[in-house]
N, C-alpha and C positions, 0 to 999 in steps of 0.2 A: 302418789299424785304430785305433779308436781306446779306449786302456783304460775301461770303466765308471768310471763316478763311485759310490762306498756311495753307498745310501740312507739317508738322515736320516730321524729322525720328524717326522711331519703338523705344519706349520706350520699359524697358521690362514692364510688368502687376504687375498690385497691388497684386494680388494673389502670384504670384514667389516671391515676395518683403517679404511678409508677411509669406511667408512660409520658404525662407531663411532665415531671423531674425531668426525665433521661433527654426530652428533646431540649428543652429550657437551658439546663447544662450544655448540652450542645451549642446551642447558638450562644449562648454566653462566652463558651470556646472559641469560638469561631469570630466572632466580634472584636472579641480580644486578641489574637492573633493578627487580625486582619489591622488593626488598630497600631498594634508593632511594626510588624509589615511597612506599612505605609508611613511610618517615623522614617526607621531605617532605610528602606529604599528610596526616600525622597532626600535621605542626606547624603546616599553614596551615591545617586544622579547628580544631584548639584556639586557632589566635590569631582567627580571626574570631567564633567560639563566646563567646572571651572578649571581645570588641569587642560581638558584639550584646545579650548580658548587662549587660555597664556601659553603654554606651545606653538599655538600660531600667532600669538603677540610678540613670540623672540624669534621666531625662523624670519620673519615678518625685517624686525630688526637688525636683525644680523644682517638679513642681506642685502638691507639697507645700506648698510654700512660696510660691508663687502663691495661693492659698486662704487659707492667713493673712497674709497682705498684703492682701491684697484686702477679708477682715475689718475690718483695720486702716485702711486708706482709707476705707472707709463710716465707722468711727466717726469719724474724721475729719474726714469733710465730714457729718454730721449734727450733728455739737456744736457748728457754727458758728450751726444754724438758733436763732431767738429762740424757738421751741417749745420748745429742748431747754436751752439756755442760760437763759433766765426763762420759764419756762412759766406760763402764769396760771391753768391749771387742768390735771390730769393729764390731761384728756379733749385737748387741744390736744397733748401730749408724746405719747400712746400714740395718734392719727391718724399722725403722723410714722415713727412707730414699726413699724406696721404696716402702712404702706405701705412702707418698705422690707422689712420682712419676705415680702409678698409679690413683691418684686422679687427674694429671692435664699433658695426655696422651704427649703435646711438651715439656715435660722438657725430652729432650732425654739421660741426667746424673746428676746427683748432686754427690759433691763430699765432704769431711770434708777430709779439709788438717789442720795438726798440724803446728802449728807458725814457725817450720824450714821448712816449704815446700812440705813436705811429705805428700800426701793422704795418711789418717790414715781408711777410710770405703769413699765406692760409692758404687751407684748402679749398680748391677751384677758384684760388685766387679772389675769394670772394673778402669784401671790407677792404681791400690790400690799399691802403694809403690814406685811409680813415682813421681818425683821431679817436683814439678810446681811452685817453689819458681820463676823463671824470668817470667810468666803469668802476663797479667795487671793484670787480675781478682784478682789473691791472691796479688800485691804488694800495690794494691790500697782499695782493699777490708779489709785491718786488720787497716785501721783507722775510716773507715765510711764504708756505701750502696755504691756500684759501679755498674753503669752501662754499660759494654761496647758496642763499636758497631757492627755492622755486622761484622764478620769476616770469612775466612775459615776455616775449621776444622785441626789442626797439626796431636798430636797425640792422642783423642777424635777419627778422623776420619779413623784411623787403624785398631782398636777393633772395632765399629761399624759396622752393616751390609750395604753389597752394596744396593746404589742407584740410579737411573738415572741420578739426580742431583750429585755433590760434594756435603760434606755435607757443610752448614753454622751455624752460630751458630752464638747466642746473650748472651754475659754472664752476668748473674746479682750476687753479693759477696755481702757478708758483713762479720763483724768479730762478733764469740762468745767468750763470757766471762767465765772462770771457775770459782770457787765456791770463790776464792776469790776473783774474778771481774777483774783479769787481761786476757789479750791476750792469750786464749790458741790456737786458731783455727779459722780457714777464712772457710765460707760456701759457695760452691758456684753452681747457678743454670745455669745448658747451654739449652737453648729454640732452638730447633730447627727449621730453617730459614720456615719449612711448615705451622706453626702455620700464617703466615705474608701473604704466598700466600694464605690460603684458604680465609683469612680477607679481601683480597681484591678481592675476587669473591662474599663474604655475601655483601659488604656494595656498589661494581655496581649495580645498578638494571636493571632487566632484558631487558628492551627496549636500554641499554649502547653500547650496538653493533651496534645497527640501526642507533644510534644517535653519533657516533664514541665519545665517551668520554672516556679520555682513563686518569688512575689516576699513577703518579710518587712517589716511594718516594728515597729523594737523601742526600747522606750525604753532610758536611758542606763543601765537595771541590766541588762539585757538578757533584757526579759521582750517578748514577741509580743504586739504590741495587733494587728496586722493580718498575717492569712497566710493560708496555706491550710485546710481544715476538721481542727478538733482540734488545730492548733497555738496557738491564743489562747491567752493568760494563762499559755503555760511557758515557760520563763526557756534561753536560748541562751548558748553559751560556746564561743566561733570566732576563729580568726585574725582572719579579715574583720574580726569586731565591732572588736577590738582597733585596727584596722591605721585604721578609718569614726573612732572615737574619738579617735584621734591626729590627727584633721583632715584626710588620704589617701585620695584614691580613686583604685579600679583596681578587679583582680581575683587571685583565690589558685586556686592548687587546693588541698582539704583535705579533709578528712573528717569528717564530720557525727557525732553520735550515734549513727546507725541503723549504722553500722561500713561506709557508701557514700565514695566518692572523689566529690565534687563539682570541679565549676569555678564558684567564686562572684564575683558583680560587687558591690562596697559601695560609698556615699556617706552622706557627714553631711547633714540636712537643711540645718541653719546650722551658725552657730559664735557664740559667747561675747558677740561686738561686734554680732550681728543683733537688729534690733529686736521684739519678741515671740519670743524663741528659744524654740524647741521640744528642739532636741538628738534629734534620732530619727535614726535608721540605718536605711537601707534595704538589704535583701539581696537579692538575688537569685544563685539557681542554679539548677543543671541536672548531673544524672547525665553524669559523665563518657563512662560506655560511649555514652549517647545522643546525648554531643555530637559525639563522635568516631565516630559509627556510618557518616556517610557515607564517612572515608578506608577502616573496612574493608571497608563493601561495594565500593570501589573493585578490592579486592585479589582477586577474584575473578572479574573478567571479564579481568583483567592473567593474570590463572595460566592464566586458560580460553585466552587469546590465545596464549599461551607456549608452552602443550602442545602444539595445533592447529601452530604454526608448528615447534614440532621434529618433531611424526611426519612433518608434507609436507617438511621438508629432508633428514631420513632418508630419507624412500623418493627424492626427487631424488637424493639423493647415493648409491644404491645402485643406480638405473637408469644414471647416467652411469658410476659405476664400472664397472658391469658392460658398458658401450658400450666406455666408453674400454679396458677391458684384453679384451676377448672377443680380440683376435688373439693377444695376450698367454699368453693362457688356452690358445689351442689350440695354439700353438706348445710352449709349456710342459707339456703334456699328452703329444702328439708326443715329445719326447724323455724325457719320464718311462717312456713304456712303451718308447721305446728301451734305455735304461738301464736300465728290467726285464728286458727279454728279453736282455738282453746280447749282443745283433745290432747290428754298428756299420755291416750293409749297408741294416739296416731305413730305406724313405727319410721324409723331412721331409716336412710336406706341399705340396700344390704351393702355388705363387704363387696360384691360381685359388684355394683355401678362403681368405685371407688376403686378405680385399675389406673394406680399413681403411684409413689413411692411410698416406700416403708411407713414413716407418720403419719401420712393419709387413711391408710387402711386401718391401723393402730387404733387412731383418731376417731375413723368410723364406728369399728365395733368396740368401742371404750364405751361412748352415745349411746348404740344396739343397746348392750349391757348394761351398764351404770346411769340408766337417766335417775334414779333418785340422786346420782352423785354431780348433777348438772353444775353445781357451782366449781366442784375441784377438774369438771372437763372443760369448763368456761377460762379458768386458769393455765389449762396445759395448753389451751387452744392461744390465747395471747402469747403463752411463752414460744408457742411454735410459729406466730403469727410475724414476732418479736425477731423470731431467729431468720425469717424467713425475707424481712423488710433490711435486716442488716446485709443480707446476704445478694439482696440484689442493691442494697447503695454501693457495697464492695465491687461487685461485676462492673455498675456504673462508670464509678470512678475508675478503674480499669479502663474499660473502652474508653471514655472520655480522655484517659491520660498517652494509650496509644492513638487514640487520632490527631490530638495535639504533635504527639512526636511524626507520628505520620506524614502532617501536614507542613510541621517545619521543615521534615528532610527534603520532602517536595519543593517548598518552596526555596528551602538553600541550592537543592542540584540547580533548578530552574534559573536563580540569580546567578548560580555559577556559569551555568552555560554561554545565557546572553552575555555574559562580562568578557568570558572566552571569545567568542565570537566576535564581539566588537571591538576587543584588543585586536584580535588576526589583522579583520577589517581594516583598523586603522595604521597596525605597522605594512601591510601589503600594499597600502595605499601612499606611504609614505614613502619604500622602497622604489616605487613604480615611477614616481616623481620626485626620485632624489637627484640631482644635478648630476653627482659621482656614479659606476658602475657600481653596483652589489656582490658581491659571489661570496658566499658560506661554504667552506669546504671539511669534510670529516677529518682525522687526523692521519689518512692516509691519503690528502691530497684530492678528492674524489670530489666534485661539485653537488652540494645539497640542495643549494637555492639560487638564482639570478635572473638580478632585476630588467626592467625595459632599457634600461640607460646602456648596462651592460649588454643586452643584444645587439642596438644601435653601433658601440665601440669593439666588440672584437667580429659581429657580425654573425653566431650563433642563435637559434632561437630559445629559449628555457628550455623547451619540451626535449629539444636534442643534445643539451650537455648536461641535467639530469641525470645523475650516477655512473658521470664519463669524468676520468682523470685529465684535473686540468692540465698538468704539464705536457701532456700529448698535444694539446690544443693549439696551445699560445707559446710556448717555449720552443728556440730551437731544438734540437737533438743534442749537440753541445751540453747544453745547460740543464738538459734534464733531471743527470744524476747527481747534482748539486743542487739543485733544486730538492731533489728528496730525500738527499743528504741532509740539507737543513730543515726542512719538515721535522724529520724523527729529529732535530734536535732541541727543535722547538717545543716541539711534544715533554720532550723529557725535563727538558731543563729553563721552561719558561718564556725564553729570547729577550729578556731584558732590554737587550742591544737593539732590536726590531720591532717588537711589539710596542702599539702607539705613538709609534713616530714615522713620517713618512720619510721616505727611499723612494729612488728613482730605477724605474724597469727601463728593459728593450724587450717587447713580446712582439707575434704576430700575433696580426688579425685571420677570421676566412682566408680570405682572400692573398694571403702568404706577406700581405703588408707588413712592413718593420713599424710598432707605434712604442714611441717613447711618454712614457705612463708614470704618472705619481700615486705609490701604494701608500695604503694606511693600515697595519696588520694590528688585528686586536687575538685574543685569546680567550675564549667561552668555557669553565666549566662546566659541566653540566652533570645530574645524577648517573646518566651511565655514560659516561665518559666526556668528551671535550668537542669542543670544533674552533676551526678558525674565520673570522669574517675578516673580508678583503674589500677597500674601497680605493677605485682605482679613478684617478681623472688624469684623461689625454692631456698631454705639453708639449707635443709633434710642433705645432705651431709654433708655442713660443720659445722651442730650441730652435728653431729656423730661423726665427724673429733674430734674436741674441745670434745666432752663430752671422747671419748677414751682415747685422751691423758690427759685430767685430771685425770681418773682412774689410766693410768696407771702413774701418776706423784708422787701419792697416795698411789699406792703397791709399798711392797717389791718383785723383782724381782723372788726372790730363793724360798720364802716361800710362794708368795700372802697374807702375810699377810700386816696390814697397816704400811708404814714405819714412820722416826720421826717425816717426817712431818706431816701427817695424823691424827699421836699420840697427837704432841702436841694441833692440833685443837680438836679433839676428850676429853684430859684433861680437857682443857678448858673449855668447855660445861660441861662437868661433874661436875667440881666446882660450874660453876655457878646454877647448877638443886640443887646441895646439900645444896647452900646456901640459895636457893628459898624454897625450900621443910623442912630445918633444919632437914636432916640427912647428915650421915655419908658418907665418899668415901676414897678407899682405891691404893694406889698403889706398885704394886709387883715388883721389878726390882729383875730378875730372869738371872740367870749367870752360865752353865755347867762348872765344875769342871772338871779341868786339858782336854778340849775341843783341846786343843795346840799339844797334845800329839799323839792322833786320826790322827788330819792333819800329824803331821810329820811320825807317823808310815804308816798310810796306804794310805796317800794323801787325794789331796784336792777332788779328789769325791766323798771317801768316807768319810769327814768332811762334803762336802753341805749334803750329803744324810742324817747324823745322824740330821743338823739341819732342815733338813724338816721334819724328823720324830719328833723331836723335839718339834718342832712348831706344828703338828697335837696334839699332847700328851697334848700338853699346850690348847690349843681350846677346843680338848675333854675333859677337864676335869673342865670346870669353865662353870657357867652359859653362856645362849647365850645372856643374855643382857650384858655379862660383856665382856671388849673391847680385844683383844693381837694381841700385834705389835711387830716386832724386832727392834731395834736402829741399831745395828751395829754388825758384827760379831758375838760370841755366846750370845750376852746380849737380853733380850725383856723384855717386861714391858705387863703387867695386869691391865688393871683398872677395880674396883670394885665399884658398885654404889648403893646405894639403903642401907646400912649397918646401924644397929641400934646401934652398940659400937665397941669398939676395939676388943671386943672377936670376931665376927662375922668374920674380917678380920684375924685373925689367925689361928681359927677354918679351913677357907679355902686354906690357907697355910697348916696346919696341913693332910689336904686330900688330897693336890697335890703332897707332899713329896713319895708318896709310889707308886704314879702313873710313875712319874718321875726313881724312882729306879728300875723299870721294865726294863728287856734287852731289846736293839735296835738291830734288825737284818739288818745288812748291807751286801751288796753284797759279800765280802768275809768273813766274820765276825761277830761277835754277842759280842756286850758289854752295860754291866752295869757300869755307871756314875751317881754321883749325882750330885743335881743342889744345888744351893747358893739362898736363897729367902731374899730381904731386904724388909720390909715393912713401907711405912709410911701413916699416914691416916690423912687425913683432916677434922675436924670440923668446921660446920656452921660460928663459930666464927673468925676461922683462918685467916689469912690476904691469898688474894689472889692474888699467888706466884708461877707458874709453875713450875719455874729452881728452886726456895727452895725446893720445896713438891720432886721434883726426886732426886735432890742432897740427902736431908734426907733418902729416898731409896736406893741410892747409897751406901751410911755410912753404911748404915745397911746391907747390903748384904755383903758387905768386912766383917764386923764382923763375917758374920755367914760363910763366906768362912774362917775363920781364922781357922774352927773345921777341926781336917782331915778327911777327907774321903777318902777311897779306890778307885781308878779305876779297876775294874774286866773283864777281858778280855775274851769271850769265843770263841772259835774256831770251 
């Protein structure tokens, strides 16, 4: 018989035991993860957040200061021209004028003021005789490039047509030199303020709304010339400014006026040593909660994930408990109401209910048999109770340590993706809207990628040059297999020479157009293999620009013929072909007699008119390999090339004289003049001397004007 055991009070069950653990563990997990989680992704939002901010705080800048640079280069290369430098009438300076103004649509005036102040020529003539001597532009402008800053328009904004806006204006000066390299005149370009706003509509991108980023630019007291609506003309006071001011860029978090936590991105335009500085600061921000709004909505498909995975481990780990101890149960059951009824003949149940593993069954009919031995089966039953509790904390920690790993590969794929994704976004966005053409090509010339800018410039769509070989496209037929000659050498051997530096093309467009193209060739490793990207911006324009005004730097205005300077390059070459070749070269300096007399009796238009017929008469009548130019007033010069002795160049004097003595019909009058011809002629031998060889010309034409000759007048 075996004494009862008291009853104790209700424990709770191994099962609840075992099932609370495994959930409790779980969300512990889960807690904890979620807790990392949201460190980490809220510092890799804020640092990209602030990375794509200060990228639009230096595109911002840059082209800022691309635009007055680029100012500054026009006046540059226009103060060279002799329209702008000695201009012989304002009508000659303000052609010049106005043709580059229509080449670059925000210059809303350009003006050429004479060194006392005076607009001497502008465009549409507008200011022309107005005094702008107290202007920064002109006080600062006649010793160096001046840039100045935003300002309102005075009297600029009078003449000008109405706008919705007042107008604003940026003035960019410098001073021209005249022929003897002193101060004659201050150039000056006024950009009007619209060029600034559309710049800051190209360089938001289009999602900037959604995402409230909103860009500033403020001058050095820190007042808003450019921002978003109703921020103009009030004054700011920020870390940022401070930190842009100090010469620094990056980005802060702080807090604006409005009592928001921003993350702001700042850059200086220039600095102190830049030439035309401006000193402006650009801001750019964006609402913290906005910028960090992706790590938190990440934090709630992680929670959602968490919850879902602890109910399904709770109810696993409550079916297997309840698997694993159900023998347990009925055994324990079994002797509970034994030791109720305090019947120690009451029996155990059989081996047959106890259809569980091995030690179950054991366990059973150990009880059947041995109940005198109840204490040493109360013993095996702890140790197997013992083995049993170890064995499901092992399983536990198991699961719990795969869902952890589970859960972070989840959520690393998931961080990686979105990062992929908004990288593409942002470089596609940036290609789409890059000023330059785009094209990515493989190493076999073949187009990968291309931008909108590039559709726009050769006139192709993406979708159809898309794994079409560019040099069939754009390249004559000529150029093709040099073209792919230098490909595979670039492939092979890097291109040193080409790569990262720009060169100038000749490609067609569609449309079989010739467009002269400035390339930028980089070279892309990559794991299987390489590519090339190509950034192309049209210069069709400004080779027209440049090749015009060389021509016209070249002519004589009145005649079109070549003027001295033209002449003396033109000599030049002649010499040197004479002395290559060992003949002869001759030159004529040709001088109208009493010319003086014409101007004072009938005036100076009908003096221009006699020497344009003048100059025809002289072209007509000498070969067309041989050169004529005017120097100056009634004087021009003849070069003759090609001549086998002295007779040869006299002979042609000799048959220009009669051509010459032909009446000139001028608008109210008709006369006969002769001309003056000096010759001198150069042999292979000669020393090569330009100013001797014209002077000896010279000599000799005064001699031959020494003869008189008649002026004959007809009426």
């Amino acid at each position: 018989m075996i004494s009862p055991l008291p009853l104790r009070a209700r424990r709770p069950r191994l099962t609840t035991l075992i099932t609370a653990g495994l959930v409790a563990a779980v969300v512990v997990s889960v807690l904890t993860v979620l807790g990392l989680v949201q460190r980490y992704s809220q510092q890799s939002a804020e640092r990209d957040a602030r990375q794509r901010l200060q990228q639009l705080s230096w595109q911002m800048r840059d082209t800022l200061n691309r635009v007055v640079q680029s100012a500054i280069s026009d006046i540059k290369l226009v103060r060279e021209l002799p329209q702008i430098s000695n201009p012989h009438t304002p009508e000659d300076a303000r052609k010049v004028l106005e043709a580059l103004q229509k080449s670059s649509p925000d210059y809303a005036w350009i003006g050429l003021s004479y060194a006392d102040g005076k607009v001497y020529a502008a465009t549409q003539s507008t200011l022309e005789g107005q005094d702008v001597s107290t202007r920064n532009w002109f006080s600062r402008g006649r010793e160096h490039y001046y840039a100045s800053d935003y300002h309102p328009a005075t009297l600029l904004g009078k003449k000008l047509p109405g706008a919705t806006d007042p107008w604003r204006f940026v003035d960019v000066s410098g001073p021209v030199a005249g022929p003897d390299g002193k101060l004659r005149a201050v150039l000056c370009v006024q950009m009007s303020w619209n060029w600034a706003r559309r710049l800051l509509q190209t360089i938001l991108p289009p999602e900037a709304g959604q995402q409230n980023i909103e860009i500033f630019v403020l001058r050095a007291d820190g007042t808003v010339i450019l921002g978003p609506q109703g921020s103009e003309e009030t004054v700011i006071r920020s870390t940022s400014l401070t930190l842009a001011q100090n010469g620094s860029s990056g980005s802060v978090r702080e807090s604006w006026g409005d009592g928001k936590t921003y993350l702001t991105a700042y850059a200086l335009t220039s600095n102190s040593d830049d030439t035309g500085n401006l000193g402006w600061t650009v801001l750019v921000r964006q609402p913290e909660a906005i910028a960090l709004a992706g790590a938190t909505a990440l934090q709630r498909p992680i929670l959602l994930l968490g919850t879902v995975l602890a109910v399904l481990t709770g109810l696993a780990a409550m079916l297997l408990a309840r698997r694993l101890l159900a023998p347990l149960n009925s055994l324990s059951s079994a002797i509970e109401n034994r030791l109720a009824a305090q019947d120690s003949s009451a029996p155990l149940p059989p081996i047959a209910q106890v259809d569980s593993f091995h030690e179950a069954q054991v366990l059973s009919q150990a009880l059947a048999e041995l109940v005198r031995k109840e204490e040493s089966h109360l013993d095996s039953l702890r140790n197997l109770n013992e083995r049993l509790e170890s064995t499901v904390a092992q399983r536990t920690r198991e699961i719990a340590g795969k869902a952890m790993l589970l859960e972070r590969a989840l959520a690393q794929e998931q961080s990686t993706q979105m990062l992929l994704q908004e990288r593409a976004a942002e470089l596609r966005a940036i290609l789409d809207n890059a000023y330059d053409a785009f094209i990515a090509l493989d190493p076999g010339g073949v187009v990968l990628d291309w931008n909108r800018q590039a559709e726009n410039l050769l006139g192709w769509r993406r979708a159809e040059v898309i794994g079409q070989p560019l040099a069939a496209m754009v390249l004559p037929p000529l150029l093709r297999r040099a073209y792919e000659r230098d490909m595979r050498q670039l492939a092979e051997s890097g291109g040193d020479a080409v790569l990262n530096r720009r060169i100038e093309l000749t490609l067609h467009n569609r449309a079989g157009q010739e467009l002269t193209v400035e390339v930028a060739l980089a070279y892309v490793p990559r794991s299987s293999g390489h590519l090339f990207i190509a950034f192309l911006h049209d210069i069709s324009e400004r080779k027209s620009l440049f090749a015009s005004m060389e021509a016209m730097a070249l002519r004589d205005t009145l005649t079109g013929l070549p003027n001295r300077r033209a002449l003396l390059v033109t000599l030049n070459e002649a010499i040197q072909r004479a002395n290559r070749l060992r003949q002869n070269c001759a030159v004529f300096f040709v001088d109208l007699d009493r010319f003086k007399q014409i101007n004072d009796r009938y005036g100076h238009e009908e003096g221009d008119e006699l020497l344009r017929q003048f100059a025809a008469r002289l072209r007509d009548n000498v070969r067309k390999t041989d050169t004529v130019g005017r120097l100056a007033g009634d004087e021009f010069v003849v070069i003759l090339e090609n001549l086998q002795d002295d007779d040869a160049a006299q002979e042609t004097a000799d048959k220009l004289r009669p051509a010459l003595l032909q009446p000139f019909k001028l608008k109210t009058t008709s006369v006969t003049l002769s001309a003056s011809i000096g010759i001198a002629v150069h042999h292979p031998d000669d020393p090569h001397d330009i100013e001797m060889l014209l002077g000896r010309a010279d000599r000799a034409m005064y001699q031959d004007k020494q003869l008189s000759k008649p002026l004959r007048i007809r009426r």
